[in-house]
C-alpha positions as CSV (number, residue, x, y, z in Angstrom):
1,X,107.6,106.4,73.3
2,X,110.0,103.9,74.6
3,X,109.6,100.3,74.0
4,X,110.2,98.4,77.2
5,X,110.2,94.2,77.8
6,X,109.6,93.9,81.9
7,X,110.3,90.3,82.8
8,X,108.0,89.0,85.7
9,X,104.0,89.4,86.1
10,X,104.6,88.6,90.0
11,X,104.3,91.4,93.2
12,X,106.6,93.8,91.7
13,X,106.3,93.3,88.3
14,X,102.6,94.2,88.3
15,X,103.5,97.0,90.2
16,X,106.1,98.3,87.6
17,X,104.0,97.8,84.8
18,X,101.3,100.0,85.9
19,X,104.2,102.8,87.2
20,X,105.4,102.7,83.9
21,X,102.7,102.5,81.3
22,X,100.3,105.4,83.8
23,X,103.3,107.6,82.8
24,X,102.1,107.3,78.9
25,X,106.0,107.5,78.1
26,X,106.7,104.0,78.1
27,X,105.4,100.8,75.9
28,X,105.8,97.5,78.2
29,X,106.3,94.3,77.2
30,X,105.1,92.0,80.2
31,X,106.9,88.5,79.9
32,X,106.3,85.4,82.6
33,X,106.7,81.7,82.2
34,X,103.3,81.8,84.1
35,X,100.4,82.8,81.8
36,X,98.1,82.8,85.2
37,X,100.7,85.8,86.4
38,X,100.0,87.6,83.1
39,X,95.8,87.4,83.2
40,X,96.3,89.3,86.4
41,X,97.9,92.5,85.4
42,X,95.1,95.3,84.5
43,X,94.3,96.4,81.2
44,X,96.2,99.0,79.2
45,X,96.7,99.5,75.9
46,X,100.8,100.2,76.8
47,X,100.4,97.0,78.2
48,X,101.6,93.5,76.3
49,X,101.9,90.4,77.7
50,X,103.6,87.3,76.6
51,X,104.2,84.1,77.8
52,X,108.1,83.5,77.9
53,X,110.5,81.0,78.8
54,X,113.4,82.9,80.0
55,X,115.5,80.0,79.6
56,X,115.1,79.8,76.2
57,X,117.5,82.0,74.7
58,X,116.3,81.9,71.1
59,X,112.9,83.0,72.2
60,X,114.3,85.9,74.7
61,X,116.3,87.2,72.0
62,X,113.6,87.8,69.5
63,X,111.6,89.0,72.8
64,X,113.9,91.5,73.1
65,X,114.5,92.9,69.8
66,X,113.6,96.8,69.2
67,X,113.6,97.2,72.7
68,X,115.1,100.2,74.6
69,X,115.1,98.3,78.0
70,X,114.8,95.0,79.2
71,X,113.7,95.4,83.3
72,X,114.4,92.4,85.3
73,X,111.3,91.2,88.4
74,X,112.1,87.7,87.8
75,X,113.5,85.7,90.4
76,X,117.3,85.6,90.7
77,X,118.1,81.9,89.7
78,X,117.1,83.0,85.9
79,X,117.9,86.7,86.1
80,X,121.7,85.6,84.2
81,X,119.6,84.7,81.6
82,X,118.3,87.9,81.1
83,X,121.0,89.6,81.4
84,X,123.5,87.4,78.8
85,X,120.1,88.1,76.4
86,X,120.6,92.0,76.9
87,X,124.2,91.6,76.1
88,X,123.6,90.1,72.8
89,X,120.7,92.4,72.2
90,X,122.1,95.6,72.6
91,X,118.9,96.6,75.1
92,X,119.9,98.3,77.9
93,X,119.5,96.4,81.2
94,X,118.2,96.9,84.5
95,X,117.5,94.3,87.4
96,X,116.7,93.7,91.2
97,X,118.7,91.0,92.0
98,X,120.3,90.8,95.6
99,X,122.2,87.7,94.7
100,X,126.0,88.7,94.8
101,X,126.9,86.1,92.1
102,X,124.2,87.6,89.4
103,X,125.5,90.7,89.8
104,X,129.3,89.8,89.6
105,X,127.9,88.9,86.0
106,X,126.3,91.6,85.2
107,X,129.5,93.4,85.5
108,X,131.6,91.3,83.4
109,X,128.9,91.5,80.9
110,X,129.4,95.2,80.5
111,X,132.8,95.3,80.3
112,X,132.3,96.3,76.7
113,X,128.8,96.8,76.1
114,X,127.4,99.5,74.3
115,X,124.7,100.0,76.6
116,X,123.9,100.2,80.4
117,X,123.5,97.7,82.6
118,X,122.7,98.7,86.3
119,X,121.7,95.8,88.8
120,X,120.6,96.0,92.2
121,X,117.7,99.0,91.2
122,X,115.5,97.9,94.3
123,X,115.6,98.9,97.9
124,X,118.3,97.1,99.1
125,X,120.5,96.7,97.2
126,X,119.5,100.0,95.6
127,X,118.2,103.3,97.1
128,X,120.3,102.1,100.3
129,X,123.3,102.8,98.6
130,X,122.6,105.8,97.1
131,X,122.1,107.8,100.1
132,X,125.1,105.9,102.1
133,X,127.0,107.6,99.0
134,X,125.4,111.2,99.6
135,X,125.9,111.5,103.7
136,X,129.4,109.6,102.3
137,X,129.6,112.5,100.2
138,X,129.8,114.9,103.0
139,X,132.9,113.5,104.9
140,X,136.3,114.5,104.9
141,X,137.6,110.6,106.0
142,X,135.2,108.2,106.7
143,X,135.2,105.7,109.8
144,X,132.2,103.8,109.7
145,X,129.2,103.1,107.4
146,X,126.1,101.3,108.8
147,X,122.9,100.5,106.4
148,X,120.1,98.7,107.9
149,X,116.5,97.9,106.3
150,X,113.6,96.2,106.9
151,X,110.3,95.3,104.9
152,X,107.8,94.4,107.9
153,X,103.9,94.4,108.8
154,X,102.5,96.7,110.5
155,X,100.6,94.4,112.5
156,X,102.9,90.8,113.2
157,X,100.7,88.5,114.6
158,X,103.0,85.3,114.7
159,X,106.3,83.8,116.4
160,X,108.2,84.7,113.5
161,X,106.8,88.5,113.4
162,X,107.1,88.6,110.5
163,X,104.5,88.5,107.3
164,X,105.8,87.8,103.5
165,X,105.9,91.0,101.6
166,X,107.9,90.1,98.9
167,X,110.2,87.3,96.9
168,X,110.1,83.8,99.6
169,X,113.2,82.4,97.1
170,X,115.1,86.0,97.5
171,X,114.3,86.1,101.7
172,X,115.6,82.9,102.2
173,X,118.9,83.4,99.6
174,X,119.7,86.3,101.7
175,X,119.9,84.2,104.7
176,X,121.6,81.5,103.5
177,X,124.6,83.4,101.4
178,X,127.7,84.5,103.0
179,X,127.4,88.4,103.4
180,X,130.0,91.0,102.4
181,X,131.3,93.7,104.8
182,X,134.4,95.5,105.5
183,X,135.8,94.9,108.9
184,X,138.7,96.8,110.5
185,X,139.8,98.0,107.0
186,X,139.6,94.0,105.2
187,X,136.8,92.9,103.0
188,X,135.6,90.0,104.4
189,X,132.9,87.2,103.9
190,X,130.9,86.8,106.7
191,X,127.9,84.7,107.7
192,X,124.1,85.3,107.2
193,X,121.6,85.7,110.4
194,X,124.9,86.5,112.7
195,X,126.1,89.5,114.7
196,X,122.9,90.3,116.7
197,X,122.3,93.8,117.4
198,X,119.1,95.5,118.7
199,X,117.8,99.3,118.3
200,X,114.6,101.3,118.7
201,X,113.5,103.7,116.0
202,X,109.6,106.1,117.7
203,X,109.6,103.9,120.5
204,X,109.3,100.7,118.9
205,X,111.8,97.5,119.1
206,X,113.9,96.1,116.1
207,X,116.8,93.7,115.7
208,X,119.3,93.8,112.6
209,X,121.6,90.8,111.2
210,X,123.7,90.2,108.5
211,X,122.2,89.2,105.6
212,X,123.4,89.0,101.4
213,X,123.5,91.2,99.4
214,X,122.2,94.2,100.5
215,X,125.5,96.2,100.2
216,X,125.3,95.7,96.4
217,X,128.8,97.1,95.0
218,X,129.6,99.3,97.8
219,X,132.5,97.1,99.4
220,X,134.3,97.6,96.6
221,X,133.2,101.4,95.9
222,X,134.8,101.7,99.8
223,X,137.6,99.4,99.9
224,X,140.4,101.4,101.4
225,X,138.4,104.1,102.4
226,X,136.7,103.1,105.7
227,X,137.0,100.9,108.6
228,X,133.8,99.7,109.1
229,X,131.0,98.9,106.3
230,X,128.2,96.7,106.9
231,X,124.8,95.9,106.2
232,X,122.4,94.5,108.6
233,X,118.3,93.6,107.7
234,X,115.7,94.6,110.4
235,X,113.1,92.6,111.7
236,X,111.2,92.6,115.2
237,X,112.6,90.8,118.6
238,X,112.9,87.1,118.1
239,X,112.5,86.6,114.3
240,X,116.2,85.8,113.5
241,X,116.8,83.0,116.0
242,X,113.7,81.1,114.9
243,X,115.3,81.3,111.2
244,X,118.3,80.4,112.4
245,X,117.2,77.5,113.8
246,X,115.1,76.3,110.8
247,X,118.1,77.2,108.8
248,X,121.1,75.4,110.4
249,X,119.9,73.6,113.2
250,X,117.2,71.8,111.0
251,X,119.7,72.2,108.0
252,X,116.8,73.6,105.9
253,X,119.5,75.8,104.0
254,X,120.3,72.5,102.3
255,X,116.8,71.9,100.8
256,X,115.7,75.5,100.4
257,X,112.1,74.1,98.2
258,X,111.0,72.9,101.8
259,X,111.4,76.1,103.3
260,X,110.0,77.7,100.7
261,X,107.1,75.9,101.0
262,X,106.5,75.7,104.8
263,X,106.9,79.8,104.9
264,X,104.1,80.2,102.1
265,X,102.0,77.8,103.8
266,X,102.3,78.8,106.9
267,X,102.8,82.4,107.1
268,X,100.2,84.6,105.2
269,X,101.4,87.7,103.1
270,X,100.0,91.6,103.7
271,X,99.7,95.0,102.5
272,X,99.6,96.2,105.4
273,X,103.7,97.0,105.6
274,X,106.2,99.6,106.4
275,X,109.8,99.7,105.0
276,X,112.3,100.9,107.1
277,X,115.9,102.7,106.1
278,X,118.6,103.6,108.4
279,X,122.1,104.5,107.2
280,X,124.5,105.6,109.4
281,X,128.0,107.0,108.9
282,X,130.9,108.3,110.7
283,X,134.4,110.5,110.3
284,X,136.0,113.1,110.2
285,X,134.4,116.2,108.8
286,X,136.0,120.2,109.0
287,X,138.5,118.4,111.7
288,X,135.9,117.0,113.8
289,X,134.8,113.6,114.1
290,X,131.4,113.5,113.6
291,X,128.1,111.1,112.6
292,X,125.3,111.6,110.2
293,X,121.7,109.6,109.9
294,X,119.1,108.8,107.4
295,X,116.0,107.3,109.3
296,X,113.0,106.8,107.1
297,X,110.0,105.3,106.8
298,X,107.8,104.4,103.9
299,X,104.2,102.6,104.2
300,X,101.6,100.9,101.9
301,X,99.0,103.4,99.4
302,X,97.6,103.7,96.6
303,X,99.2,104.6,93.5
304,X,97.2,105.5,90.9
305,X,94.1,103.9,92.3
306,X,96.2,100.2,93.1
307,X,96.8,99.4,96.3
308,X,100.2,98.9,96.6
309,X,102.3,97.8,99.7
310,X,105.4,99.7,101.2
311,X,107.9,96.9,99.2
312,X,106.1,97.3,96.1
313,X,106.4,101.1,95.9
314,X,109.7,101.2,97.3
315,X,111.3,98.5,94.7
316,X,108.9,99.0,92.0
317,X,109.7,103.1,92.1
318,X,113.3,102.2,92.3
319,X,114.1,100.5,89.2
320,X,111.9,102.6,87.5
321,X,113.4,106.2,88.9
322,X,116.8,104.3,87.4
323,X,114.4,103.8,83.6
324,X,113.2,107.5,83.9
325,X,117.0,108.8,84.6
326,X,118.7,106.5,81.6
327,X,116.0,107.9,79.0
328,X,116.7,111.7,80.3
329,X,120.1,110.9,79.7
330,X,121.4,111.5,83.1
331,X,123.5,108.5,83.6
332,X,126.3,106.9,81.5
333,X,125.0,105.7,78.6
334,X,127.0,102.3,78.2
335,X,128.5,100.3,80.7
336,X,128.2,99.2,84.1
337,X,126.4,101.4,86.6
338,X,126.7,101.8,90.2
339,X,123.6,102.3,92.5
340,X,126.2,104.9,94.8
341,X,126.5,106.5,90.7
342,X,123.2,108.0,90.9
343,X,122.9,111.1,92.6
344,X,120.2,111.3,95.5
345,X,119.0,114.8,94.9
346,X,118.2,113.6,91.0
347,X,116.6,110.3,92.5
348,X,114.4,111.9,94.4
349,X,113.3,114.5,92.2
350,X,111.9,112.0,89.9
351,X,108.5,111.2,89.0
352,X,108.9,107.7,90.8
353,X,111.7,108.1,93.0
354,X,109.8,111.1,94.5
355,X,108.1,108.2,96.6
356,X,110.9,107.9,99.0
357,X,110.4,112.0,99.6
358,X,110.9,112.2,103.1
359,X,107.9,114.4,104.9
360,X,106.9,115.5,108.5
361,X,105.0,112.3,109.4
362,X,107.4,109.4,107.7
363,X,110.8,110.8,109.1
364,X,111.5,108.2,112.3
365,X,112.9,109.5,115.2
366,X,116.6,107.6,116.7
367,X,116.6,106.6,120.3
């Protein structure tokens, strides 16, 4: 049985813990600042918790010791914490961070580690990139790679349609960093919440903008191998230019906290969610220029008797898919890892990543 230390009680992190320890393979370790976060989480006797400043270096380290993982929910401002602890440790080291910087860490960290450390586990960045690299994997020459994802209620029943289903400090980082993409063969920087597009997936209306972080390490990955790489996040008609109004025209993006605050106060959360995946790509193919699609959709359901929304499953089965596939020994063993590294036929036939498995009734139709 594998000792695991899981930091983060919060939406996710619950959600983890009970993949994990239901599997009776794993041990976890729950840590949170917040001991509130840690009452929550059900009773399991695979299940620790401990109350843990993740700042506190000399107490992460001990946190960590005998451990065969550490598995980062935390929010991204402490998740470099976590990961300089792992380093030190020897523990191999998994996260969810979207934020570009954290992850440009991460990477310098394993330089020379004798362990793995693979960031970006969730959704997006995440499973997104692991099937842009299989339809990738098909082409001759590519031309263009589109991904485009959206966490969303079922049922928006506000200006902003939209309901919070996951991290508010991690939605509003994403549109306020610049955004990587490749454009006409240059990496570039280029803004959050811009270029506008609109599509319809079974007859219903979505818009897609640019937002951070979502490509994880793929630029790089692709740089000098395609034209056009971007990633866009969906939401329903209308949501981005309210943001972008609270963002830049009320300058909002410079005190983040009061943002934060009036999104959690004003818009209520739900379970009731479906998580949308799109990846496009383009080229040249057995001398023909052609285009292939992933469309899926994934909603809310119980897992193992929790109710558990679409975001939860599809970021909580992630990272631990990633856990399940370093154990069997099925990726590299030290080092940094890429999300496009892990092959999607092995992903899905996981245990957890088996909850992406498209079926009959989840596979959305293009129009």
């Amino acid at each position: 049985m594998k000792e695991i230390l899981l930091a983060g009680a919060g939406k996710i992190g619950s959600v983890i813990a009970h993949m994990l320890t239901s599997t009776g393979d794993y041990r976890v370790t729950v840590a949170d600042r917040s001991a509130g976060q840690l009452e929550g989480l059900p009773h399991n006797s695979l299940l620790e918790r401990q109350v843990l400043d993740f700042t506190n270096p000399e107490a992460l380290s001990k946190a960590l010791r005998g451990k065969f993982a550490v598995m980062s929910a935390a929010p991204y401002s402490i998740t470099s914490h976590i990961a300089r602890a792992a380093r030190l440790a020897g523990t191999n080291y998994l996260d969810l961070t979207e934020d570009v910087a954290t992850t440009r860490l991460v990477k310098t960290l394993a330089s020379d580690a004798d362990t793995a450390f693979i960031p970006q586990c969730g959704l997006a960045p995440g499973f997104i990139s692991i099937v842009a690299h299989d339809l990738i994997s098909r082409f001759d020459t590519l031309d263009c790679v589109r991904l485009r994802v959206g966490a969303l209620p079922q049922f928006p029943s506000n200006a902003l349609n939209y309901n919070l289903t996951w991290s508010t400090d991690g939605v509003i980082n994403e549109y306020i960093q610049p955004c990587e993409a490749i454009v006409d063969g240059t990496l570039r920087e280029v803004p959050a919440l811009e270029e506008l597009e609109e599509f319809s997936l079974d007859g219903v209306r979505y818009e897609a903008f640019n937002t951070s972080g979502g490509l994880g390490t793929l630029c790089e990955t692709l740089k000098g191998k395609v034209r056009t790489l971007n990633y866009r996040t969906v939401r329903y008609p209308g949501h981005r230019n309210i943001m972008k109004a609270l963002i830049h025209d009320l300058r909002l993006s410079e005190r983040p906290e009061v943002l934060k605050d009036l999104l959690e106060h004003a818009i209520p959360g739900t379970m009731q969610d479906v998580v949308l995946v799109f990846v496009t790509v383009t080229g040249q193919k057995g001398g023909r220029y052609l285009q292939e699609t992933y469309a899926n959709k994934i909603y809310g359901r119980d897992i193992g008797g929790v109710p558990c929304s679409a975001i939860q499953i599809t970021t909580a089965s992630g990272i631990c898919a990633v856990l399940d596939l370093i154990a069997a020994g099925q990726l590299p063993a030290k080092g940094f890892v890429r999300q496009e590294q892990i092959p999607l036929r092995a992903f899905l036939a996981n245990r957890f990543g088996a909850a992406y498995a498209q079926t009959q009734s989840n596979i959305a139709r293009v129009a």
